[in-house]
N, C-alpha and C positions, 0 to 999 in steps of 0.2 A: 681843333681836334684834340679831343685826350685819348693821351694813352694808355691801355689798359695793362694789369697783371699778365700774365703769360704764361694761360694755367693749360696743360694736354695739347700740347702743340698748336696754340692757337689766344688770341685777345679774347679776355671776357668782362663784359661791364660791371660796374661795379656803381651803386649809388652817391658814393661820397667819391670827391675830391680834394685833390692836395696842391695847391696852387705853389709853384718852384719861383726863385726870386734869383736873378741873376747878382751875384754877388758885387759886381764891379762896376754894376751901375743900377743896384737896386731899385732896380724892374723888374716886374712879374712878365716869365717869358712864357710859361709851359705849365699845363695842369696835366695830374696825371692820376687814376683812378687808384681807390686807397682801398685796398682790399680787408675784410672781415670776419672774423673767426668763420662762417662760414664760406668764406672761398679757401681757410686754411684746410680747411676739411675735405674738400674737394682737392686742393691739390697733394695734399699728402696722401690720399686713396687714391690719386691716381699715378701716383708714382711707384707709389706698393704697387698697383697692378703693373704698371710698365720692369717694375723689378720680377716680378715673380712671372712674368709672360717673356722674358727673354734675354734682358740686358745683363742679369749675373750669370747666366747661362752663354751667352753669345764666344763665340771664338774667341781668345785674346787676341790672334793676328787683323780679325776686324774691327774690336774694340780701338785697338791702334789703330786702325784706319782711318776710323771716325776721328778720333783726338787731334789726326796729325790734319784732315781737312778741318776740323776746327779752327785750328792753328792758321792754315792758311785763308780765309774767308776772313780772320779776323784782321790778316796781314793788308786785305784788298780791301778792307773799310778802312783801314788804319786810319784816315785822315777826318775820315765822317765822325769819327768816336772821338779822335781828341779834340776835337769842336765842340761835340758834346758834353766834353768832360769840363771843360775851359767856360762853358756858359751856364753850365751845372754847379759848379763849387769856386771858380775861380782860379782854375789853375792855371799857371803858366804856361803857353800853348808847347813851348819845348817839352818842359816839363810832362805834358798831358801825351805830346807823340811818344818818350820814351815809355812812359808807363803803358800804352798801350801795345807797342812793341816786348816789354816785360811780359804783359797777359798771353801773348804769343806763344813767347818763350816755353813759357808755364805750360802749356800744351804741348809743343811737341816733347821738354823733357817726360812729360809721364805716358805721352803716346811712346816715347822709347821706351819707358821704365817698364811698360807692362809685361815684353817680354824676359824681362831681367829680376823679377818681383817672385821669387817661391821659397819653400819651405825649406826645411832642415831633415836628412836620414840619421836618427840617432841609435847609435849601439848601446843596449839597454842589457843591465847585469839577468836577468833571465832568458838572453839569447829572444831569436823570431826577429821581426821588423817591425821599427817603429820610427815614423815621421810625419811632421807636421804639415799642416795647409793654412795658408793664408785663404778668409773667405768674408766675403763682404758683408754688411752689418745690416743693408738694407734702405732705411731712407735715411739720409741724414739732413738736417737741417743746418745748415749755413749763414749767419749773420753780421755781417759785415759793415765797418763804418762808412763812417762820407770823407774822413780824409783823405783815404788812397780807396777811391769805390770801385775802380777795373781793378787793378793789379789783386788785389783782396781775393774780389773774386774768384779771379782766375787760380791764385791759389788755394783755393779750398774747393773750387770745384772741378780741377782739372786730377786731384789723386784722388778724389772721393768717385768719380767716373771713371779712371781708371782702372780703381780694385776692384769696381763693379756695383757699386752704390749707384741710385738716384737720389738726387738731390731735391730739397727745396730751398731758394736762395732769397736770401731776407735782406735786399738792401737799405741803406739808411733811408728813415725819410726824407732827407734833405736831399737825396743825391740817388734815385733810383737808376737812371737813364742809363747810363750805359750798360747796369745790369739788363734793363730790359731789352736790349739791343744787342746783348753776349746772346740770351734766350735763345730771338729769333734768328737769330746767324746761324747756333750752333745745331739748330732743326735745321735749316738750309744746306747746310754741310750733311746730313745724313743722320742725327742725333736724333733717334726714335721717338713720336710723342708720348711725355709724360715721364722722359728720364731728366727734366734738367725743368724747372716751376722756376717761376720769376712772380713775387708778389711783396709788390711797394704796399704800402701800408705805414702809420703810427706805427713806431717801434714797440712799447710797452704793452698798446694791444693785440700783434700781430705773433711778436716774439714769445709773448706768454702763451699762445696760443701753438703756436711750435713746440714750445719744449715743452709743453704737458701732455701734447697730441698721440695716444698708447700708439700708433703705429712709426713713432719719431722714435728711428735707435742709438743714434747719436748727432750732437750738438757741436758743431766747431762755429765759435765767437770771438769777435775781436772788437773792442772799444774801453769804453771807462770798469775800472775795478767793479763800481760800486754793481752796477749792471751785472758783471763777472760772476759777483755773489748770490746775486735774486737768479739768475741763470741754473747756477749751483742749488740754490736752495727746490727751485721747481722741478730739477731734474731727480733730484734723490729719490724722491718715493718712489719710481718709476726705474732709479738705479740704472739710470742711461747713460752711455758713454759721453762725457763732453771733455772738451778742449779751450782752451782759452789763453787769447794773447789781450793781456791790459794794459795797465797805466804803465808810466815810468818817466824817470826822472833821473837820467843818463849820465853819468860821470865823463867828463873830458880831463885827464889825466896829465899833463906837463912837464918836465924832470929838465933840469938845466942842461941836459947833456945832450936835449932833441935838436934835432933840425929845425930849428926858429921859423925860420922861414917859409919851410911848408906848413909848421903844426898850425901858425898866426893867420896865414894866407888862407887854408884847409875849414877852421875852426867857422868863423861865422856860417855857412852856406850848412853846418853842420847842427845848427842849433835853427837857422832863420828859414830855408828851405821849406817851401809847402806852407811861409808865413809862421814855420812854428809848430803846425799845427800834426805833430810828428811821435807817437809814443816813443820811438827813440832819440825823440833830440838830445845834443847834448848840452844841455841846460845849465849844467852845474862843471863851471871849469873850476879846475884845482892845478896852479901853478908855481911851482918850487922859487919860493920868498926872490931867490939870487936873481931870476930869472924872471919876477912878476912883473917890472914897470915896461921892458922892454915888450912884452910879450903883447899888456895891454895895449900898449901905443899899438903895434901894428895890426892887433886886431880890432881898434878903433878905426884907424883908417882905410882896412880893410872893408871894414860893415860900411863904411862911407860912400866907396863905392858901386855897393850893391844896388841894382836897380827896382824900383819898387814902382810897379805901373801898372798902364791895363795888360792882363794879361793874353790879348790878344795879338800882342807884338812880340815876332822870335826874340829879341833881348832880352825881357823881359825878367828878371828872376824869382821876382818876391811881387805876389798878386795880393788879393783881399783877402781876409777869413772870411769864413764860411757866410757866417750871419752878424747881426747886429748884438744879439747876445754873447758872440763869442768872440767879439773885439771887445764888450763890456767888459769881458769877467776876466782878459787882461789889463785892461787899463786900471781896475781894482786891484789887482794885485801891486801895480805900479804906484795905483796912488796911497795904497795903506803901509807900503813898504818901510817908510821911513831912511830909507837910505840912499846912497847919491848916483843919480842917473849921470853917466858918464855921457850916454848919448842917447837921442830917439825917445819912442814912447809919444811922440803924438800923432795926431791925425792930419797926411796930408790935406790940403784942397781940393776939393768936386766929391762928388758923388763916390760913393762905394765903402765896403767895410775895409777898409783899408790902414795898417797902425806901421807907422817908422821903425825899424828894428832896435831892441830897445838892450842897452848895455847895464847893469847895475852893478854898483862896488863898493865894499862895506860892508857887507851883508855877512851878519853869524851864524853862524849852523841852527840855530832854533827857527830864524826867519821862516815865516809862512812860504815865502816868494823862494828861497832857497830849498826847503821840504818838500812842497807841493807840485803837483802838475800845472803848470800854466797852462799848455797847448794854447801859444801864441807866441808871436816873436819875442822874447825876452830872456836874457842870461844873465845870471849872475859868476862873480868871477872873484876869487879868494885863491893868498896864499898858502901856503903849506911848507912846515922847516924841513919834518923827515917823514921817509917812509912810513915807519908803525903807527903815530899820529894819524897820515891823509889814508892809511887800511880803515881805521877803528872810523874815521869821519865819512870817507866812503861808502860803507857798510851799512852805517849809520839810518838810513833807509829802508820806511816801507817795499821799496821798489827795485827788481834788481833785471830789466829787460837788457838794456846796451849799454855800450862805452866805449870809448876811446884810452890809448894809453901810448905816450909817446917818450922814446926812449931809444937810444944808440945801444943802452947797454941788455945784452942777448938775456943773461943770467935776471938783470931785475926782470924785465918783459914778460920771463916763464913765468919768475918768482908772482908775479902782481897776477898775470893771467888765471892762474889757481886760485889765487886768494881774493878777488872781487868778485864779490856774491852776483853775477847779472852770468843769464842764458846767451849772450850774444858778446863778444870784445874785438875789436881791431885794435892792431899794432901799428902806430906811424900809419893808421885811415882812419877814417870813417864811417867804412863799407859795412853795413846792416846785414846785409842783404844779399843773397845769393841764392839763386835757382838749384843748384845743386844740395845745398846745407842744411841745416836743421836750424829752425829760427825758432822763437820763444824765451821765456824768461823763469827767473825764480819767484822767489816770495809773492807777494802780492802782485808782481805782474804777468803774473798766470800759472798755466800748467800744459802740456802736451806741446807738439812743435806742430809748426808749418812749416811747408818744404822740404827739398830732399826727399830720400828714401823714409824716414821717420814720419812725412806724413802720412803717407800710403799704408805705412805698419798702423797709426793710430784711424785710419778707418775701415781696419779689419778687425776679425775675431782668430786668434791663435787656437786651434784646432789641432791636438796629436791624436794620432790612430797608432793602434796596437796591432802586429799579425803576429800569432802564435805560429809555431814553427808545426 
């Protein structure tokens, strides 16, 4: 059987397919029908109709209705999806229940939020009433990657349904599935046809086809920078709202005065997690000279014990990457690096894209392997004497998404929190991520947030009305 896009509440065929390759034992398990500038066209007209016949109109206390049985329907698959998820990309079956449990989440926070989402009464120097309305943008398009393909989703389309948008959801090629299986749940649940388009497809044909599409009012994207830009550049003549979370190359921060013992224990799952394969990993540890051999050692044998298997076993921690290309284009970076692999970096035995977690030390700030996004298991780790030095080397980056920064003392903690150019930082963790908060980055690793209350604002239009007295 192939499975088709999931255009107006319902499968429609499509000529080509896309043949999906189980990561962990690369075998082709599953084809799935690859949709075509004209089914973009159809599903985005029909989302515009299902927008303008009722969904930005509808009750908020029903709109919630719908979100919060979302939520629930996704709860009662929960276990069919992380199956999906886990034979889709390789994820680690724990790993795949919590993330779909997260996708959850993401729904009923904005089924709450919707009654909690209004405007501002402003007293205005010419006296009368004036205030503003939050009001929906229309259709947005949604493009999400294949390393976190549920959770993604769930966050970008659970505030963009909430303020009253329909969506069209643009999963990776590599990893449609459980997009297409959010689709038909969330019609099941009561979600009108033609508010919620599910269409797997080529990335670069599908996606370009979305964001030029004049009935597409805004774009929320999440993947490689370079993407981020051609996104950018196709949306401007058209002057469309978009959003984007990219690359990054995350700073783990160290200060002799930390908790040793959590930061070294904490750190690897912080960088190897999902293989690697993480724009927030933290990549690049920086730990205070007095403090570096001890630090290494425990997070050598820390990464020792990390379990790296199929990931169809609850232990499980660290599965394959995705494809066969993207274990390559880590082990290039391992092998051009020139500097000394403390541990890991090769390829267990048997079958699957599978890479040992890989430790490297020695490495100077110019290094490719140190600059660049790997997305795959691999850290590098470097000293640092003082503060103002590891600011100016920090900084130092195209990329400014996450990081870490560990420290007993309150005053540095503030002090560093202000001064590291990245959208996202934890103190003594590693927690990215939070349903309630504002996620996103600077510089090159994007612009607008996901999650929170912040995403719901960037899928509306701010609206003030004037009454003369």
């Amino acid at each position: 059987m192939i499975i088709q896009p999931f255009i107006n509440g319902g499968s429609v065929a499509t000529k080509q397919t896309i043949v999906l390759v189980n990561p962990a034992t690369e075998e082709p398990f599953c084809e799935v029908g690859a949709a075509e500038p004209a089914e973009v066209d159809q599903a985005v007209r029909g989302a515009n109709r299902a927008f303008e016949n009722g969904w930005r109109d509808m009750a908020p206390g029903k709109r919630a209705g719908i979100l919060f049985a979302i939520a629930a329907i996704l709860r009662q698959h929960a276990e069919e999806l992380a199956q999906l998820e886990m034979r889709n990309v390789g994820k680690p079956i724990a790993d795949a229940r919590d993330e779909i449990g997260l996708g959850a989440r993401v729904f009923e926070y904005y089924a709450g939020a919707i009654g909690k989402f209004f405007g501002q009464t402003i007293p205005v120097a010419r006296g009368g009433f004036d205030f503003t309305l939050r009001q929906p943008m229309g259709v947005v398009a949604a493009i999400v990657p294949w390393n976190f393909p549920f959770p993604i989703a769930c966050w970008k389309t659970a505030p963009a349904l909430a303020a009253g948008n329909c969506v069209v959801l643009k999963p990776a090629t590599l990893s449609p599935l459980t997009a297409l299986r959010l689709g038909e749940l969330a019609h099941e649940a009561g979600l009108p046809a033609g508010v919620l388009q599910v269409l797997p497809g080529t990335g670069g044909l599908i996606g370009d086809a979305l964001v030029q599409h004049p009935l597409v009012r805004k774009v929320s994207f999440t993947g490689s920078t370079a993407i981020g830009v051609r996104i950018m550049q196709l949306a401007a003549p058209g002057l469309k709202r978009i959003s984007l979370e990219l690359g990054g190359k995350s700073p783990n921060i160290v200060f002799a005065d930390a908790d040793l013992d959590a930061a070294a224990a904490s750190s690897p799952m912080s960088v190897f997690a999902n293989a690697g394969q993480d724009c927030c990993a933290r990549s690049r540890v920086f730990v205070e000279r007095s403090l570096f051999d001890q630090f290494v050692d425990r997070f050598l044998s820390a990464t020792r014990g990390l379990i790296v298997g199929d990931p169809a076993l609850d232990h499980t921690q660290i599965g394959p990457l995705v494809s066969a290309g993207q274990r390559e284009n880590s082990e290039r970076f391992l092998n051009q690096s020139g500097r000394r692999i403390a541990l890991g970096g090769e390829r267990p035995n048997g079958r699957g894209y599978f890479l040992n977690p890989a430790v490297v030390l020695d490495v100077e700030p110019s290094d490719p392997i140190w600059r660049e996004e790997v997305f795959g298991p691999v850290v590098c780790i470097r000293p640092f004497d003082n503060e103002a030095a590891l600011l100016d080397e920090v900084n130092d980056s195209p990329y400014g998404l996450s990081g870490s920064i560990w420290t007993n003392d309150l005053k540095r903690a503030l002090r560093l929190a202000r001064r590291v150019e990245s959208g996202v930082l934890s103190i003594n963790s590693h927690s990215s991520v939070h349903v309630e908060a504002p996620f996103g980055g600077f510089k090159q690793s994007g612009l607008g947030r996901d999650l929170g209350f912040a995403a719901m604002e960037g899928y509306t239009e701010l609206k003030n009305v004037y009454i003369s007295e």
